[in-house]
Residue, then its C-alpha position, 0 to 999 in steps of 0.5 A: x481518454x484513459x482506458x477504463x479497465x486499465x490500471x498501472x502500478x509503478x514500484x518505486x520501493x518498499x511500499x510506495x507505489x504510483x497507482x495510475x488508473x482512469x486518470x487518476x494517479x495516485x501515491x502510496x506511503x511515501x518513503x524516499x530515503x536511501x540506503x543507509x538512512x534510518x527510518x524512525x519508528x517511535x519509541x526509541x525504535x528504528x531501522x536502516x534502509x537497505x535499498x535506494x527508491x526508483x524514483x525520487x520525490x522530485x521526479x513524481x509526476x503530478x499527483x491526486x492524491x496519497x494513500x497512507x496506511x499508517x504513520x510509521x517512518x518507513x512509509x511517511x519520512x522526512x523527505x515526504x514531509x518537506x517534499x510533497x505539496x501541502x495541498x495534496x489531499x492524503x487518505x490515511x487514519x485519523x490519528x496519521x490524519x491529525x499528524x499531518x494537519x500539525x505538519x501543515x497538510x491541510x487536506x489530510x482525511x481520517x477514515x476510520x474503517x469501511x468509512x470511504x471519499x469520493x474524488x469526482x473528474x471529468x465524468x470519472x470517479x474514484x472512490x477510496x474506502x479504509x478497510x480494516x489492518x492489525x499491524x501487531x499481535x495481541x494488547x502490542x498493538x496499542x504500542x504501534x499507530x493504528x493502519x488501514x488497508x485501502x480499496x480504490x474503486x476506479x469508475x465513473x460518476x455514476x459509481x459504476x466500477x471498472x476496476x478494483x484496487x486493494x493496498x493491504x497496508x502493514x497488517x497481520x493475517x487477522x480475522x478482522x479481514x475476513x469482511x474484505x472479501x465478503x464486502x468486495x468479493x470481485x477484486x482486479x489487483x491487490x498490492x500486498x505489504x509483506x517482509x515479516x517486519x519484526x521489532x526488538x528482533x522478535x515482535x512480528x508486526x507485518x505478514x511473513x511469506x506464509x501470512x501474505x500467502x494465505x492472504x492472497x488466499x483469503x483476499x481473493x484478487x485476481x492478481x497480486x502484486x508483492x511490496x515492502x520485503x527487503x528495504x529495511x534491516x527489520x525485514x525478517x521475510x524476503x520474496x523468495x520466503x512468500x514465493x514458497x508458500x504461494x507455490x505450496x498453496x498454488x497460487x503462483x497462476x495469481x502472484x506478478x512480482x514486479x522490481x523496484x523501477x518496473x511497471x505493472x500493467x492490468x488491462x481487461x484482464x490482461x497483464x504485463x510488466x514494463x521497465x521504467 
């Protein structure tokens, strides 16, 4: 039997991720376009990818479930669409959840925040709950599709927790998160969406290297892994902008930065990174 207090997080690029953790495995915001491919983004809007994906859709491992923070073409393409098994449960908004249905994925589940699902495994269990996100400033974000981030709880059926996983999702640093930490003060590892994504040039829509800092602030977790800053031409913020603003606050002790193909290892509160 897996560890319990074992979590692995393979980067596969942008902010698709394989979460393996207590037998469960689990995949986030499925994006498998290669460079040079548009992502499109609603109303007219698109961006090209500047990055291949470590790993292709049809080289995935057996999947539980997905993770969805939001339906933007960055994070659900074309290639997810036509790839993935319509049967896979997908954890995501309401709205993202009523897309999916129309494309055929039965099993798409709207959560609105704090609602949570419990998946059940040989005496083992996972609970997802949808926290709270902003993915734009002000009345903007009614343009944009609503988001989630995500608390995966990793323990057994007596909902005992062994391990605490939080995926941010595409937010903005907003004083709607600050619940998070007062509602899961103990978290083990968060995987934080940056790259300052800017749309028509200037509308940030996605936490910059000095948002995603004072996230990692806020948050609280004893470690965190950066995703989604370099994969497309919208990104405005890089890793080396976040990595300054984690030294100036020092919290490099906290902050694993992890490339596309490698492994990211916790395990009782001891961590590592491994190539594929």
């Amino acid at each position: 039997m897996p560890d319990p207090t074992e979590a692995a997080v393979y980067f596969i690029g942008n902010a698709t991720t394989l979460i393996r953790c207590h037998g469960f495995t689990l995949l986030t915001d499925p994006n498998f376009l290669h460079s040079g491919q548009r992502a499109y983004l609603g109303w007219g809007l698109s961006t090209r990818r500047r990055t291949d994906p470590a790993m292709e859709i049809d080289q995935l491992p057996p999947v539980d479930a997905v993770v969805l923070s939001h339906m933007h073409g960055d994070h659900w393409d074309r290639v997810a669409r036509h790839g993935l098994d319509r049967r896979l449960p997908i954890f995501t908004t309401p709205h993202a959840a009523g897309r999916l249905r129309r494309q055929g994925f039965g099993n798409a589940i709207g959560l609105r925040p704090w609602d949570d699902r419990v998946m059940l495994r040989d005496g083992r269990g996972l609970k997802i709950t949808a926290l709270p996100a902003r993915h734009a400033p002000g009345p903007a974000e009614r343009l944009l599709p609503p988001v989630m981030g995500s608390m995966l709880e990793f323990g057994g059926e007596d909902g005992r927790v062994d391990m605490r996983v939080h995926v941010s999702g595409d937010t903005l640093l907003d004083e709607r998160l600050n619940a998070i930490p007062r509602r899961f003060p103990d978290i083990d590892l968060a995987i934080v969406h940056l790259g300052g994504t800017k749309l028509l040039g200037t509308l940030l829509v996605t936490m910059d290297g000095m948002q995603g800092a004072h996230w990692v602030e806020l948050i609280g977790a004893a470690h965190n892994v950066p995703v989604h800053f370099d994969d497309y031409e919208a990104f405005s913020s890089g890793l080396d902008d976040f990595r300054r603003h984690v030294n100036r606050l020092g919290l490099e002790d906290r902050v694993h930065y992890v490339a596309r193909g490698e492994t990211y290892h916790l395990a009782g509160g001891r961590a590592g990174r491994e190539s594929r």
